[in-house]
C-alpha positions as a printed NumPy array, in Angstrom:
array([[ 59.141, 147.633,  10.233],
       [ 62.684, 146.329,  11.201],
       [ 64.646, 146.809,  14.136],
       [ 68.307, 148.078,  13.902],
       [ 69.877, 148.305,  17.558],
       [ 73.086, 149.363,  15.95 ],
       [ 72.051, 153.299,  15.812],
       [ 72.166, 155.479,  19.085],
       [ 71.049, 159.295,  18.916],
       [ 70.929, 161.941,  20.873],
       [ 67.204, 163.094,  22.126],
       [ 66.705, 166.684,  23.778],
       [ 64.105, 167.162,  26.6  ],
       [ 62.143, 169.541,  25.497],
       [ 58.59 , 171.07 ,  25.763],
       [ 56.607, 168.887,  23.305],
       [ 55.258, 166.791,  26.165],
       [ 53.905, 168.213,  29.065],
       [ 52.454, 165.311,  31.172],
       [ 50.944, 167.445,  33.128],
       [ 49.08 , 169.481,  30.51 ],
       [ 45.326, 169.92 ,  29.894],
       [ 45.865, 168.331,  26.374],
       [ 47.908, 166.262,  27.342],
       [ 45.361, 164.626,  29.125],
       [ 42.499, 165.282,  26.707],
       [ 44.875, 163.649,  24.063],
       [ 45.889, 160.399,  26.302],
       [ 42.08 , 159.834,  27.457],
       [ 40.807, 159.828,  23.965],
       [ 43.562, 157.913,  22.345],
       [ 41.803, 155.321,  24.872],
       [ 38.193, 155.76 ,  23.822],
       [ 39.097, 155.103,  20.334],
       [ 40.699, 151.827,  21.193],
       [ 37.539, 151.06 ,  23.089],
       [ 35.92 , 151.672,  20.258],
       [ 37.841, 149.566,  17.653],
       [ 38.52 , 146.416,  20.19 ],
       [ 34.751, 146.238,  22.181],
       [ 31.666, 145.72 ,  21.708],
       [ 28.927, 148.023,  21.263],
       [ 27.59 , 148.417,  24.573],
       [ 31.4  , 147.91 ,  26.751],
       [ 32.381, 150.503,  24.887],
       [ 29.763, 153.343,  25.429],
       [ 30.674, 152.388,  29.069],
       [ 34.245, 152.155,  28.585],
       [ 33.672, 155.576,  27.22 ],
       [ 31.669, 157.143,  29.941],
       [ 34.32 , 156.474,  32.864],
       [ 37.026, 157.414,  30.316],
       [ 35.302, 160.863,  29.848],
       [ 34.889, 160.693,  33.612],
       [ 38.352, 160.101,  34.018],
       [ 39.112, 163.204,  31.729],
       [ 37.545, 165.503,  33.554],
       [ 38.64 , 163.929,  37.157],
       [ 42.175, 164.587,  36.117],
       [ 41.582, 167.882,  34.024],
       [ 40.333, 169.482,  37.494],
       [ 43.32 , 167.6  ,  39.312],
       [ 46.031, 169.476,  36.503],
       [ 43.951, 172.973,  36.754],
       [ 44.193, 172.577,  40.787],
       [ 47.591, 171.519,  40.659],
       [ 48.764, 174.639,  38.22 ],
       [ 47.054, 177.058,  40.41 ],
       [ 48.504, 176.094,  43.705],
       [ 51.74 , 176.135,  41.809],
       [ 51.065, 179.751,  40.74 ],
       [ 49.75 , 181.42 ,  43.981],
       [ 51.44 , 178.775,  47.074],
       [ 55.21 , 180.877,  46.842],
       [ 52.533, 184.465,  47.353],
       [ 50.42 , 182.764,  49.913],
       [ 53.616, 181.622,  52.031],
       [ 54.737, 185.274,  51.552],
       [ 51.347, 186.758,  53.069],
       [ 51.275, 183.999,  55.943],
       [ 54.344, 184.533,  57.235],
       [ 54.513, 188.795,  56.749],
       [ 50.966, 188.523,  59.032],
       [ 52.477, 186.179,  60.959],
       [ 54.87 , 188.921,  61.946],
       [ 52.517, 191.644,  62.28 ],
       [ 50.877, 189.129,  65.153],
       [ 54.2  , 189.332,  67.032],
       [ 54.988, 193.357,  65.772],
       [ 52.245, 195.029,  67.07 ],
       [ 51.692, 193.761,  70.941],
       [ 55.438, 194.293,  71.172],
       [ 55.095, 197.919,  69.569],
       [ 51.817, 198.979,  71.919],
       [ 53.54 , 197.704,  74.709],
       [ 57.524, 199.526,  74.053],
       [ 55.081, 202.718,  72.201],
       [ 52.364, 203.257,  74.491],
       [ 52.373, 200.643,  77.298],
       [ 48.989, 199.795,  76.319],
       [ 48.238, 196.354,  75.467],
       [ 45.315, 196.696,  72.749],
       [ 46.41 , 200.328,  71.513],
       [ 45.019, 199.639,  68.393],
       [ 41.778, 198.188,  66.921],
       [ 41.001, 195.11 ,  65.243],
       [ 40.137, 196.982,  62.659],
       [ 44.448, 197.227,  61.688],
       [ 45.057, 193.141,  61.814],
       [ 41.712, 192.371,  59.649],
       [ 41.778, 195.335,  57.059],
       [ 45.501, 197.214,  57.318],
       [ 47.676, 194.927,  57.865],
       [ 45.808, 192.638,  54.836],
       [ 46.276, 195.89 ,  52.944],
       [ 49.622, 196.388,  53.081],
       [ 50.327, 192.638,  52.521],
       [ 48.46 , 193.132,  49.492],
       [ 50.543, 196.309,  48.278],
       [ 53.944, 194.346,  48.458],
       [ 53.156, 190.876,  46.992],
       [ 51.312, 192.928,  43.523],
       [ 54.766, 195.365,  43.859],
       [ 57.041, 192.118,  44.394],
       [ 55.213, 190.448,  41.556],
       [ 55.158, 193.498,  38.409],
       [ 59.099, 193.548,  39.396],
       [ 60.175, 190.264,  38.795],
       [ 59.829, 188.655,  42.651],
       [ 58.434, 185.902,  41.594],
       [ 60.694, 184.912,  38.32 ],
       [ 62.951, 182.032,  38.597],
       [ 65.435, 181.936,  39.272],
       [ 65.074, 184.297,  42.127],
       [ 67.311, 187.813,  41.352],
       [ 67.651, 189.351,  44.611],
       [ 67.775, 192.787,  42.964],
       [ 63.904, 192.472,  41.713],
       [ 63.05 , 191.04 ,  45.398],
       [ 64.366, 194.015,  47.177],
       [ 63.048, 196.606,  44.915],
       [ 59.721, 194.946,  44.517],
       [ 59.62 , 195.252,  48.6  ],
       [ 60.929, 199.141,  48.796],
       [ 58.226, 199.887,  45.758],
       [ 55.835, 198.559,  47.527],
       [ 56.612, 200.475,  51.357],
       [ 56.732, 203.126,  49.039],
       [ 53.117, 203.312,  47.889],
       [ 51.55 , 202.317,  50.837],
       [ 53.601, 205.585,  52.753],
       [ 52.157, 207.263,  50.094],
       [ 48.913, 205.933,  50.39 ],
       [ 49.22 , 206.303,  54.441],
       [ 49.767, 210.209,  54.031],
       [ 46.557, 210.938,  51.947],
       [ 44.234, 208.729,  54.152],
       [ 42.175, 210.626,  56.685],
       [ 43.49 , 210.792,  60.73 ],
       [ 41.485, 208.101,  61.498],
       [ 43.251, 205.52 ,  59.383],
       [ 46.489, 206.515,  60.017],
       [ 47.662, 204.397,  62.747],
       [ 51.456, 203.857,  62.976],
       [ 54.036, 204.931,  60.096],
       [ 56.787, 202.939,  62.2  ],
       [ 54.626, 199.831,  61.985],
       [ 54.521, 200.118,  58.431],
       [ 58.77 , 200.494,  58.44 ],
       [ 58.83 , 197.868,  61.112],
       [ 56.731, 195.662,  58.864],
       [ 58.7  , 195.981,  55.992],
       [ 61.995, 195.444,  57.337],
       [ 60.343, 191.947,  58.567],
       [ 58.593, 191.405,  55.407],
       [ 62.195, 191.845,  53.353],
       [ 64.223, 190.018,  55.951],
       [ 61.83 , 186.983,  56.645],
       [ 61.01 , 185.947,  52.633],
       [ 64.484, 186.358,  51.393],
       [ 65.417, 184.241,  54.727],
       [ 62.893, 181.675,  53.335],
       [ 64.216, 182.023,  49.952],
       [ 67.924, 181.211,  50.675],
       [ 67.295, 178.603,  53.342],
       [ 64.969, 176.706,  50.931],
       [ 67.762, 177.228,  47.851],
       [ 70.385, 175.774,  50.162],
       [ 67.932, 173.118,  50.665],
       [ 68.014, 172.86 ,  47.027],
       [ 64.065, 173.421,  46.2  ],
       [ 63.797, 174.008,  42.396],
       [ 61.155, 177.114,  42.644],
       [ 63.219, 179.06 ,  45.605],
       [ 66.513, 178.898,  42.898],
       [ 68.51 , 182.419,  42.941],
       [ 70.608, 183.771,  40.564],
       [ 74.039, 184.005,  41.964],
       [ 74.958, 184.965,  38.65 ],
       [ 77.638, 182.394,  38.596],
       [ 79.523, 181.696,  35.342],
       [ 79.757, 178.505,  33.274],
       [ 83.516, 177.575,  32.816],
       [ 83.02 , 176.164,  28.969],
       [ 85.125, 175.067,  26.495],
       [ 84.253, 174.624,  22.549],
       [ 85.415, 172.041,  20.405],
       [ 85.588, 172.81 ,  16.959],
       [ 88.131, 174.409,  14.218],
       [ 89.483, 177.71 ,  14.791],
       [ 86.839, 179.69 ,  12.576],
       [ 83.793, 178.202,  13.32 ],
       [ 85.003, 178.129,  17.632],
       [ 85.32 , 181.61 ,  17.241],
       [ 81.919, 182.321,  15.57 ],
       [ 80.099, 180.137,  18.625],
       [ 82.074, 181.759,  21.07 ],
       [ 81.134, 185.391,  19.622],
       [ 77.686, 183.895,  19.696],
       [ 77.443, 182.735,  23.668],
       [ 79.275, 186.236,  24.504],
       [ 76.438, 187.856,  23.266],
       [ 73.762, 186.224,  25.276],
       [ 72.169, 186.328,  28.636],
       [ 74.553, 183.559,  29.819],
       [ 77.929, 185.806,  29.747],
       [ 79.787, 182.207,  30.418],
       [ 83.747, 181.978,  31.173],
       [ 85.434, 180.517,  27.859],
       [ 88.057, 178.479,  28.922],
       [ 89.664, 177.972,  25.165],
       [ 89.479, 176.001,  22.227],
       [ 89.881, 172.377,  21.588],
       [ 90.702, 170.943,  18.515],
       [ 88.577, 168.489,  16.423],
       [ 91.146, 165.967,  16.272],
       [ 94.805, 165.747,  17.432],
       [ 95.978, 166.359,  13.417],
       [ 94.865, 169.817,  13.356],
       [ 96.358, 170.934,  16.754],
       [ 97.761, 174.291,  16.795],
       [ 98.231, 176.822,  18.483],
       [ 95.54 , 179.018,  19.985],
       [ 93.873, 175.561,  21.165],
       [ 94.137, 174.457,  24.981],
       [ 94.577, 170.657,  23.633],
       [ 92.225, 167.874,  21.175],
       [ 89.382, 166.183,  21.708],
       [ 91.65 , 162.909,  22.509],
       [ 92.403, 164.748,  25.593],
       [ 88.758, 166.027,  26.427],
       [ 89.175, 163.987,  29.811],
       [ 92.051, 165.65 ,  31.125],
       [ 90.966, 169.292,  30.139],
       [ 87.467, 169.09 ,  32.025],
       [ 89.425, 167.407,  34.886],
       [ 92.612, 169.887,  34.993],
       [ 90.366, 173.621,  34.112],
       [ 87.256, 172.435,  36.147],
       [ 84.778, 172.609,  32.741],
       [ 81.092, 172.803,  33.755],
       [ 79.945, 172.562,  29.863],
       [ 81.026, 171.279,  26.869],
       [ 80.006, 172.89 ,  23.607],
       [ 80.287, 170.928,  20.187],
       [ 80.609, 172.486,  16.95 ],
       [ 78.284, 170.267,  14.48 ],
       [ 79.792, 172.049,  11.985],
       [ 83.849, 170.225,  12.364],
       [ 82.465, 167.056,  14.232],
       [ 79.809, 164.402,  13.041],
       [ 77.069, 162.98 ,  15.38 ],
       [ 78.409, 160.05 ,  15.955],
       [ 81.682, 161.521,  17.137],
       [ 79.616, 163.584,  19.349],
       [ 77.751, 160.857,  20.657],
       [ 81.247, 159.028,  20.922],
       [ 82.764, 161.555,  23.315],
       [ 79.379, 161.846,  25.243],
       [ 79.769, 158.585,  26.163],
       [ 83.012, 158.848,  27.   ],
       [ 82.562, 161.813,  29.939],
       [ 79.38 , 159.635,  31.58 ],
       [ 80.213, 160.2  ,  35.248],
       [ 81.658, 163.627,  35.012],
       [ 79.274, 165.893,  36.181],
       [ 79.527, 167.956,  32.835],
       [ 76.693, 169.616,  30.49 ],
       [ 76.808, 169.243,  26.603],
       [ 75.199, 171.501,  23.901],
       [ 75.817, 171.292,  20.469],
       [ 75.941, 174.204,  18.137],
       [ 74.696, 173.807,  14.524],
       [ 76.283, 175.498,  12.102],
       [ 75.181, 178.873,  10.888],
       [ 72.572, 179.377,  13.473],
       [ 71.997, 181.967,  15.847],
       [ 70.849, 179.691,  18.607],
       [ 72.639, 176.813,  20.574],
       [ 70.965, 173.765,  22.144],
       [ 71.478, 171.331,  24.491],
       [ 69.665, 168.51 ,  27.662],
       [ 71.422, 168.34 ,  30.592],
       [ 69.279, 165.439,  32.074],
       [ 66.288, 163.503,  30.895],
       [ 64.207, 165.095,  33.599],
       [ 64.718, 168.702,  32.58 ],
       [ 63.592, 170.642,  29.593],
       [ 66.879, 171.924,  27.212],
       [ 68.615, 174.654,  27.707],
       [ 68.519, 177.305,  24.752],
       [ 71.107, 180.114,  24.376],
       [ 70.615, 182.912,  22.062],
       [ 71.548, 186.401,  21.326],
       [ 69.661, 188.551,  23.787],
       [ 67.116, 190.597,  23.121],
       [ 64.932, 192.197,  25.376],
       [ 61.811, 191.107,  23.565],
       [ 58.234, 191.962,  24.162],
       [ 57.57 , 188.653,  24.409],
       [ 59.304, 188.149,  27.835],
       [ 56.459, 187.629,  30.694],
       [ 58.729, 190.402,  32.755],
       [ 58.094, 193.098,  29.94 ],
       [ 54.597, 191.642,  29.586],
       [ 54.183, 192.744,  33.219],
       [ 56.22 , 196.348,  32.494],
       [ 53.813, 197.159,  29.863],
       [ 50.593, 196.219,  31.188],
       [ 51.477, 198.012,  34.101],
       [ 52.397, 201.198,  32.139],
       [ 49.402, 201.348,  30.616],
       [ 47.237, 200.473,  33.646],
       [ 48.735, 203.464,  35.704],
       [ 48.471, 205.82 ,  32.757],
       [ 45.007, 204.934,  31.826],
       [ 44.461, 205.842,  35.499],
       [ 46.458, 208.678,  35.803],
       [ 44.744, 210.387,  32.101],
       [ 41.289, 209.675,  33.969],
       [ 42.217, 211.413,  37.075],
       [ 43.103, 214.352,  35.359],
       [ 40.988, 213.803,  32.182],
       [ 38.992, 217.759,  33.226],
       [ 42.721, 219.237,  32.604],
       [ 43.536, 217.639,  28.911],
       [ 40.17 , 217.133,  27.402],
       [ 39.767, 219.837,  25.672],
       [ 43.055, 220.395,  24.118],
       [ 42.164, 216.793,  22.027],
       [ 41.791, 216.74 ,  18.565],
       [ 38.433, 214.277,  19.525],
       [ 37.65 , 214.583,  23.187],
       [ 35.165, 211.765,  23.449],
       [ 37.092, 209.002,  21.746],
       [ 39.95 , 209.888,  23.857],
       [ 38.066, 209.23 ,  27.072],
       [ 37.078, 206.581,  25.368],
       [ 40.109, 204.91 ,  24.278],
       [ 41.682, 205.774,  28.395],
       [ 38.518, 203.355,  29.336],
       [ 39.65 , 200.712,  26.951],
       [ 43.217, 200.21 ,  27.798],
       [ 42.498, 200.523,  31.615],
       [ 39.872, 197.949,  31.102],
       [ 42.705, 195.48 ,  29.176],
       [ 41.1  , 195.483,  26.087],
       [ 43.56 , 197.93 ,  24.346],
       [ 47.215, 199.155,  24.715],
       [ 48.669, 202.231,  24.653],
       [ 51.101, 201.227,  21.587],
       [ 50.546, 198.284,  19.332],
       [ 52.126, 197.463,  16.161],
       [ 51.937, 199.28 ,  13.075],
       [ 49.123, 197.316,  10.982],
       [ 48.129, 196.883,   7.54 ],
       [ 45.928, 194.71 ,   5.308],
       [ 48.805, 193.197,   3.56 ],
       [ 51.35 , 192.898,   7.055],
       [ 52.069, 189.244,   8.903],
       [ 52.033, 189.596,  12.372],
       [ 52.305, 185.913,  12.532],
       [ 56.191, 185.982,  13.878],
       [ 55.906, 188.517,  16.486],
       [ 54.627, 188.017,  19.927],
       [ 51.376, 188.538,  20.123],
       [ 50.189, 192.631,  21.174],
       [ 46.738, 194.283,  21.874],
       [ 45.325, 195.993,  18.929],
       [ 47.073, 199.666,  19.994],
       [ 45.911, 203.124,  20.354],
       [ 49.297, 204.244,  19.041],
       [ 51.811, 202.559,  17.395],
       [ 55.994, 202.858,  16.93 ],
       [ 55.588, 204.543,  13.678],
       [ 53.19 , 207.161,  15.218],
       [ 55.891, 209.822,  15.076],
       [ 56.799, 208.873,  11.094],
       [ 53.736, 210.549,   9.516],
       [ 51.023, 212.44 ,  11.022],
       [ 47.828, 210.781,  11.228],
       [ 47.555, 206.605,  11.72 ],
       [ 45.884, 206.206,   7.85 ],
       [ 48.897, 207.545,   6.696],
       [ 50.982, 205.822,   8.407],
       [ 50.144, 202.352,   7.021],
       [ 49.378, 203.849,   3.887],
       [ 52.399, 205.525,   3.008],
       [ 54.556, 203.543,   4.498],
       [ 55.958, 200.021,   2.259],
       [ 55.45 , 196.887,   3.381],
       [ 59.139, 196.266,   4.304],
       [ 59.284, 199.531,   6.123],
       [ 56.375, 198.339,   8.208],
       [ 57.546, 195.111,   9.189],
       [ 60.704, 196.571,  10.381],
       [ 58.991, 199.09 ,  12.544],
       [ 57.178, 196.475,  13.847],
       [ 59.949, 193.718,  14.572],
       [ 62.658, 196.395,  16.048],
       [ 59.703, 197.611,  18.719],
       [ 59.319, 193.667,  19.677],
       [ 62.611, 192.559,  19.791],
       [ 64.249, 196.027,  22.341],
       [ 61.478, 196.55 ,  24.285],
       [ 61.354, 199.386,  26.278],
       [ 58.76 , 200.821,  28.755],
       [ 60.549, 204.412,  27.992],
       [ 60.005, 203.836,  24.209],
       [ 55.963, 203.715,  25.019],
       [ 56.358, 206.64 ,  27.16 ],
       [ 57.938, 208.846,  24.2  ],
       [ 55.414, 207.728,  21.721],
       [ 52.512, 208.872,  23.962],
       [ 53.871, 212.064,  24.757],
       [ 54.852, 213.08 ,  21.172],
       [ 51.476, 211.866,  19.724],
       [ 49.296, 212.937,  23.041],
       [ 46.782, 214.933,  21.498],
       [ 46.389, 211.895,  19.108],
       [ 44.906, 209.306,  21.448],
       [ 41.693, 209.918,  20.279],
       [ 41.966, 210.032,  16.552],
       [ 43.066, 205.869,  16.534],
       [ 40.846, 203.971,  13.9  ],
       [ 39.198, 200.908,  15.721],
       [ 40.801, 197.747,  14.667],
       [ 39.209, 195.564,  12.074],
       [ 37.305, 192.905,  14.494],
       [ 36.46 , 195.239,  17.525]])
């Protein structure tokens, strides 16, 4: 092996390395065993080996502790500090309401109250509440879907359980106003997991020739990102023209002079170690770099080597997304519900009224969806995110009956099905296909390993 220190290269901080990962760990640990192994003797390294496996498991239960109060310490503040309202809420309401200290019974602060806490954190959650960055939008409607059901709720409970609809108004106005105070004050305070979405846009400019500037800036247009294009700079000061706000000899000046937050290189006009060049150049002006390759859909970037890269790519609403994840799981759950309510009404319209029943106990239990892909013997569901085994699917409507579907249907025709339901998701899609292929539910064949 030889040593050249004349080379420098760009690395991206991505997401092969998770230090704090489960395998991570697993992998580090026993990397260590097997030097044991190779380097001790016999009996040093069977002990070696035992704290090492100790140590495994010691940290293993640190990283599963540390994930979970991760995942559930942002709902938990929520709760404490909504009850921590209701503490101050009601004496002040009993005493303004009925000038009775103690109107109501314990019975609202240990069961109610935890109740409606309850109902908004799962609404605030299925709408987004808890993504980050924070979009204010999901916050407030998870919060007014939430009041919603538990009015709801509140009007079909018996008398005796109905104990203040103004508390349950006066609650939510504090619930809304004291976590979204806690949510700005901590992203002034700039902690990473209370970050909102001001929905501020990137000032960029792209450095490349005319043609291939044009395609990149078509490209971030079309994504989530919606940035502010400043212009074009040219690749060198030779092929200045117009329609370019200057060349790359005067990078400086035009991040300085239009206030550029990112810089985005076309790999396509400029080498790496150009790139690298002008990256140098810029250290100490707080500006982002991404370079886009050429003839890709996708453009890529590190803006520190603490943070993972950034990615920008056309959008598409894919099933994928953990936010449509939610939608549909939802959907299903409250139509599952909803079809066993009322199952005495439909049953025996179905084409097989048992399986149907059926088939409403399997998707309400998680083991099935409403609509899955299209499948086939000969299909590769190996690209798309992974889906349920389906009691429907988006070709339901194409051919009556689900053998005939995959049957008749080529291999081509299939896969497209299957890849434009992914990448547009749409809880209204799901909705259609169950109401056009209703009396249907039943008649689903059972998926190969079930």
């Amino acid at each position: 092996n030889y040593y050249f220190p004349e080379t420098t290269i760009i690395h991206y901080k991505g997401e092969s390395t998770r230090k704090g990962s489960l395998n991570y760990v697993r992998m580090f640990y026993q990397a260590m065993i097997i030097f044991a192994r190779k380097h001790f003797t016999s009996r040093r390294a069977r002990t070696f080996s035992m704290l090492i496996n100790l140590a495994i498991y010691f940290r293993a239960a640190l990283s599963i502790a540390r994930r979970f109060l991760g995942k559930v310490y942002r709902p938990l503040l929520d709760a404490l500090v909504i009850y921590l309202g209701y503490l101050f809420l009601l004496p002040v309401w009993e005493q303004v309401r009925f000038d009775m200290p103690g109107y109501y019974p314990p019975e609202f602060l240990r069961l109610v109250v935890p109740g409606y806490i309850l109902v908004w954190l799962v609404s605030l959650y299925y709408s987004g509440g808890y993504d980050k960055p924070l979009q204010v939008f999901s916050f407030l409607r998870g919060h007014v879907i939430g009041t919603l059901v538990i009015l709801v709720v509140y009007a079909l409970l018996p008398l005796e359980w109905r104990f203040s609809r103004a508390l349950i108004l006066l609650g939510s106005a504090w619930a809304i106003l004291s976590t979204l105070g806690i949510r700005i004050l901590l992203h002034m305070a700039g902690v990473k997991d209370y970050q909102i979405d001001l929905n501020k846009q990137k000032r960029m400019v792209i450095v490349g020739k005319e043609k291939e500037a044009e395609r990149v800036s078509s490209l971030l247009l079309d994504t989530q990102a919606k940035p502010d294009i400043i212009g074009f700079v040219s690749p060198s000061p030779e092929e200045y023209q117009n329609g370019f706000i200057g060349h790359i000899e005067q990078i400086s000046e035009i991040v300085r002079i239009n206030r550029v937050d990112e810089i985005v290189f076309c790999s396509r006009d400029l080498p790496s170690h150009r790139i690298i060049r002008i990256m140098t150049r810029l250290i100490g002006i707080p500006v982002d770099f991404k370079i886009a390759p050429p003839e890709s859909l996708s453009i890529i970037g590190s803006n520190s080597i603490n943070t993972s890269g950034d990615l920008y790519t056309i959008h598409v609403n894919s099933i994928g997304k953990e936010a449509n994840r939610r939608s549909k799981r939802l959907f299903d759950a409250v139509t599952a519900l909803l079809l066993l309510a009322t199952f005495p009404l439909w049953i025996f319209f179905m084409k097989a009224p048992l399986r149907s029943l059926e088939n409403v106990l399997r998707v309400l239990a998680g083991n099935r969806t409403w609509v899955g892909y299209l499948q086939s013997g000969s299909i590769d569901l190996s690209g798309l995110p992974p889906l349920k085994h389906g009691i429907l699917t988006p070709g339901s409507h194409l051919q009556e009956g689900r053998q005939e579907q995959s049957g008749s249907l080529s291999p081509s025709r299939i896969k497209e099905i299957n890849v434009v339901y992914a990448k547009d998701y749409k809880v209204f899609n799901d909705l259609l296909i169950i109401t056009r292929n209703f009396r249907k539910i039943g008649s689903a064949s059972k998926p190969d390993n079930y």
